[in-house]
Kinemage of the C-alpha trace (Angstrom):
@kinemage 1
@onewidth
@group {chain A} dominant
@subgroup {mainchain}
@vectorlist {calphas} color= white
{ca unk a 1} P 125.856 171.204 214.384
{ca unk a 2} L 122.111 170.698 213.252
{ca unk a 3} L 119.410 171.358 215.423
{ca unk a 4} L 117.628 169.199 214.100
{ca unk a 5} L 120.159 166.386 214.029
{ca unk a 6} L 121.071 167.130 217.653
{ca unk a 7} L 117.365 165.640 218.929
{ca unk a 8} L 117.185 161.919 219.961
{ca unk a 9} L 114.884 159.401 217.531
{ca unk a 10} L 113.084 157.360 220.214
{ca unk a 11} L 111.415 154.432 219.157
{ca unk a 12} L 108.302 152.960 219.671
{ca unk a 13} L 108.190 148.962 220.994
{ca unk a 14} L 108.482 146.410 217.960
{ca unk a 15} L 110.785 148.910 215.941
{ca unk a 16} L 114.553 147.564 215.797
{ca unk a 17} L 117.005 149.201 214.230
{ca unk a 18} L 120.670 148.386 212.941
{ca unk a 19} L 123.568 150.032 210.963
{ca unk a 20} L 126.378 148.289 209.150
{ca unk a 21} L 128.503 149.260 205.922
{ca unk a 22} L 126.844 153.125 206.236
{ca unk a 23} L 123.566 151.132 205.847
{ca unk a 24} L 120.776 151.698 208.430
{ca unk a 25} L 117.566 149.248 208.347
{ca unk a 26} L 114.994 149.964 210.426
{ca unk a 27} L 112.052 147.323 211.119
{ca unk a 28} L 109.047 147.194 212.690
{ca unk a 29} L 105.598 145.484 212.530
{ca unk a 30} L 104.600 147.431 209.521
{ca unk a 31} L 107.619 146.414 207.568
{ca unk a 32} L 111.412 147.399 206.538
{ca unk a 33} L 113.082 149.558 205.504
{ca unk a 34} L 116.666 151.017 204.499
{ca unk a 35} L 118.896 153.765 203.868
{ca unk a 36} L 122.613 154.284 203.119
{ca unk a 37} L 123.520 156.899 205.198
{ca unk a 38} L 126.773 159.382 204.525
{ca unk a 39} L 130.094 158.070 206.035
{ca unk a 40} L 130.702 161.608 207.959
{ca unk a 41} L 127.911 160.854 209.819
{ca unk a 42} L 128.098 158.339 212.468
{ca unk a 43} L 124.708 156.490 213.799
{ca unk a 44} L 124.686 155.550 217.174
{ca unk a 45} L 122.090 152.997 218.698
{ca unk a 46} L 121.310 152.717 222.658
{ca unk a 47} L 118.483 150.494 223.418
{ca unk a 48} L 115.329 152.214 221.516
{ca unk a 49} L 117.105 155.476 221.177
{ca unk a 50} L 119.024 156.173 217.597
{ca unk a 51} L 121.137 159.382 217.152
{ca unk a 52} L 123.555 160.867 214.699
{ca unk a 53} L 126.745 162.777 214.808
{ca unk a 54} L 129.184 164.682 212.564
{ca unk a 55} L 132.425 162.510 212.280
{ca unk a 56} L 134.188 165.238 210.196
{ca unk a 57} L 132.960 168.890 209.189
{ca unk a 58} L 132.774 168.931 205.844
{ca unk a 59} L 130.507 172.047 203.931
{ca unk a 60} L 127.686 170.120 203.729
{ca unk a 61} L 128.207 168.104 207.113
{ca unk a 62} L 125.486 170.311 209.132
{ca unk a 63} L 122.858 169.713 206.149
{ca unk a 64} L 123.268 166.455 206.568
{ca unk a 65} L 123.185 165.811 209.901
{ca unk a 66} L 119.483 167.011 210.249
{ca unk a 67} L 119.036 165.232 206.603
{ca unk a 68} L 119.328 161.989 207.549
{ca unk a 69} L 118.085 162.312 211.120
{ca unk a 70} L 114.885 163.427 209.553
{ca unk a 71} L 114.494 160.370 206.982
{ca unk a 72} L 115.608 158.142 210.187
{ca unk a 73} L 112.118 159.906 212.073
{ca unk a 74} L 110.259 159.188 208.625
{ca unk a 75} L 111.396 155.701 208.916
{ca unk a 76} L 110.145 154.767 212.511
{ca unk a 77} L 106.840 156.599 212.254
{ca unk a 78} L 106.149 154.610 208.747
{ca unk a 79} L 107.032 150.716 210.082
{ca unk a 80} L 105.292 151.868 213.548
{ca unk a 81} L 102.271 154.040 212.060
{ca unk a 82} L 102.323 154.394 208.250
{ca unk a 83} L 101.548 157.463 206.513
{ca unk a 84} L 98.573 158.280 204.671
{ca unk a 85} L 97.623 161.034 202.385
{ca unk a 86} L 93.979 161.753 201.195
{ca unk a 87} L 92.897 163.342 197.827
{ca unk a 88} L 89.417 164.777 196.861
{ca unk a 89} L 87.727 164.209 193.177
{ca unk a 90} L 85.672 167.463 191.713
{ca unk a 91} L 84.041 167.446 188.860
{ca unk a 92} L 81.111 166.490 186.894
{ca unk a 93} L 81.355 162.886 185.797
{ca unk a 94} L 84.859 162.617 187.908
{ca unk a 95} L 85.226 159.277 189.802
{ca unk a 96} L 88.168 157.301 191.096
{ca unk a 97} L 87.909 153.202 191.398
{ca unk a 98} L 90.478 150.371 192.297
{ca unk a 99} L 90.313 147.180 190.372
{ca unk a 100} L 93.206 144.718 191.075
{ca unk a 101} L 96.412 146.659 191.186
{ca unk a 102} L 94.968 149.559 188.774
{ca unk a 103} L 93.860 152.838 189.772
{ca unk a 104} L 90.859 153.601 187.323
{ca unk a 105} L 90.041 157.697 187.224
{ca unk a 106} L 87.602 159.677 184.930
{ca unk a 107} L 88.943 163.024 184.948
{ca unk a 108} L 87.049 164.548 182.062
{ca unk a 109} L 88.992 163.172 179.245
{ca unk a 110} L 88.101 160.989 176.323
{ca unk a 111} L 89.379 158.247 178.111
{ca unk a 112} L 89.368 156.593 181.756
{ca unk a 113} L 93.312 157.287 182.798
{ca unk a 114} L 94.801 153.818 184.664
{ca unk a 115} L 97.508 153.763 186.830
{ca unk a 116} L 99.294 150.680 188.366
{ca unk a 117} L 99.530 150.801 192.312
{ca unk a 118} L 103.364 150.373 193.682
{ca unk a 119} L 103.741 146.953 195.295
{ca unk a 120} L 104.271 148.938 198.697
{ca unk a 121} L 101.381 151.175 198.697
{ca unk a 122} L 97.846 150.341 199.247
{ca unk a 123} L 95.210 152.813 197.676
{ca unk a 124} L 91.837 152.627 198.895
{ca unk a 125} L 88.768 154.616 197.622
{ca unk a 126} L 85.882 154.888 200.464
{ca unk a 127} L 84.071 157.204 197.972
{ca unk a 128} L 84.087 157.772 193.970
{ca unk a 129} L 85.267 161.386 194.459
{ca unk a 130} L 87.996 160.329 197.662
{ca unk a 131} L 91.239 158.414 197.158
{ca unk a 132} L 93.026 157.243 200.203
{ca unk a 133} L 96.744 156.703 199.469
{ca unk a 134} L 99.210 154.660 202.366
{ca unk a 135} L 102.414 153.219 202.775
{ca unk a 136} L 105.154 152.969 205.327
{ca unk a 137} L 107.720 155.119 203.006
{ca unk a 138} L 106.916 158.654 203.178
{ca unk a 139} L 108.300 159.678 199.540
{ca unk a 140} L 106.804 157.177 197.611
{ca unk a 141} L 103.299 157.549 199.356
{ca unk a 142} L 103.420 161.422 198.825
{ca unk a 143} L 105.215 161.384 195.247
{ca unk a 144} L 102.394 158.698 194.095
{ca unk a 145} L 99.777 161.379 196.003
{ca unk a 146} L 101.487 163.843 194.019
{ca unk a 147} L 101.283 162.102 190.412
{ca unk a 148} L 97.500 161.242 190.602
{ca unk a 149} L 97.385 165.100 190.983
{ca unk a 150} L 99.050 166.591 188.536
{ca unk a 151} L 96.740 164.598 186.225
{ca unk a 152} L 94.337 167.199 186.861
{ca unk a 153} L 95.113 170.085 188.640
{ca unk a 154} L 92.313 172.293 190.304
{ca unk a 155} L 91.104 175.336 188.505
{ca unk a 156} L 90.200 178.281 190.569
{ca unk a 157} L 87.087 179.088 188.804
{ca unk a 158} L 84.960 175.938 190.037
{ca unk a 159} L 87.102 174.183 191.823
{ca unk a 160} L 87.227 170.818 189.285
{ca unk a 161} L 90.032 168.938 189.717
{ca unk a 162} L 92.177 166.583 192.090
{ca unk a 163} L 93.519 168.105 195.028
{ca unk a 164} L 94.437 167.242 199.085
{ca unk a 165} L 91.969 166.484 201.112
{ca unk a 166} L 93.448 170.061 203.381
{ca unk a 167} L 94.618 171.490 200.466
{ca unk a 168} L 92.732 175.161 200.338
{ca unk a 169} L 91.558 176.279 197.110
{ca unk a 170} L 91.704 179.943 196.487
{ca unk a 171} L 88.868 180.686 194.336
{ca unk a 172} L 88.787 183.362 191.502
{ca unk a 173} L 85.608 185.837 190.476
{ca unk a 174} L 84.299 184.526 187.313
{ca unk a 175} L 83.182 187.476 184.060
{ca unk a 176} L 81.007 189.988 185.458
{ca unk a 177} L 80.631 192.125 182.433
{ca unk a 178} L 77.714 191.524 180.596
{ca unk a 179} L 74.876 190.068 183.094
{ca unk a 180} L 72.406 192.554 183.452
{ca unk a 181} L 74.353 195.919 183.023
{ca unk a 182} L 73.185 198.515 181.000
């Protein structure tokens, strides 16, 4: 048994929840949302409290169990609260804007870099060097987090780049031979 499958989901007024054919949709004021869950694990639903359970031990059973308990959690936080994830701009000349459902970023290259915006995330930019990325599905708000990224990736010497707003950048000592030593 998983520990982590074990714990009760209990969810917050306005989400509903239901399971049929190994489906579970889960809905709430911020939207809906689904996922097919494995038929050795059973869902059960009392009231506002969801739960899973291991119908047969397979290998992979246990991994599972806390698996899709966890993306269950994801879903009810995300139609109740949304997630959000925050990313900084640093750089000379490096600025982020939203026009429409493009994401328009100079990163230093010869040309602005657009990206289209998902149909269920909102991006927001409050500053030209701060992108605000939200949703109500976890992955796609963190993988879309993740791609704007990996555009440009923060070097350690100055600290350019795109990272997370609580990502920590470990900075590196630039040359010191040559400046003033004799």
């Amino acid at each position: 048994m998983s520990r982590i499958g074990k714990k009760l989901i209990v969810m917050p007024a306005g989400v509903s929840a239901k399971i049929e054919n190994n489906v579970l949709t889960i809905s709430g004021p911020k939207g809906t949302l689904t996922q097919e869950i494995d038929k050795n694990i059973k869902t059960n639903i009392n009231g506002q409290e969801l739960s899973f359970e291991v119908i047969k031990n397979t290998q992979d059973s246990n991994a599972k169990h806390g698996l899709y308990r966890a993306l269950a959690n994801n879903m009810v936080v995300g139609v109740s609260e949304g997630f959000k994830k925050t990313l900084l701009i640093a750089g000379v000349g490096y600025k982020a804007s939203v026009s429409g459902n493009k994401l328009m970023l100079n990163l230093g290259f010869s040309h602005p870099v657009e990206i289209i915006i998902p149909s269920d995330i909102q991006v927001a930019c409050p500053s030209v060097t701060e992108i605000a990325v939200s949703g109500i599905d976890k992955q796609n708000v963190g993988q879309f987090a993740s791609n704007i990224k990996d555009l440009r990736p923060v070097e350690p010497y100055h600290g350019y780049g795109v990272r997370y707003s609580d990502q920590v950048v470990i900075r590196k000592v630039g040359k010191t031979a040559g400046k003033g030593k004799k």
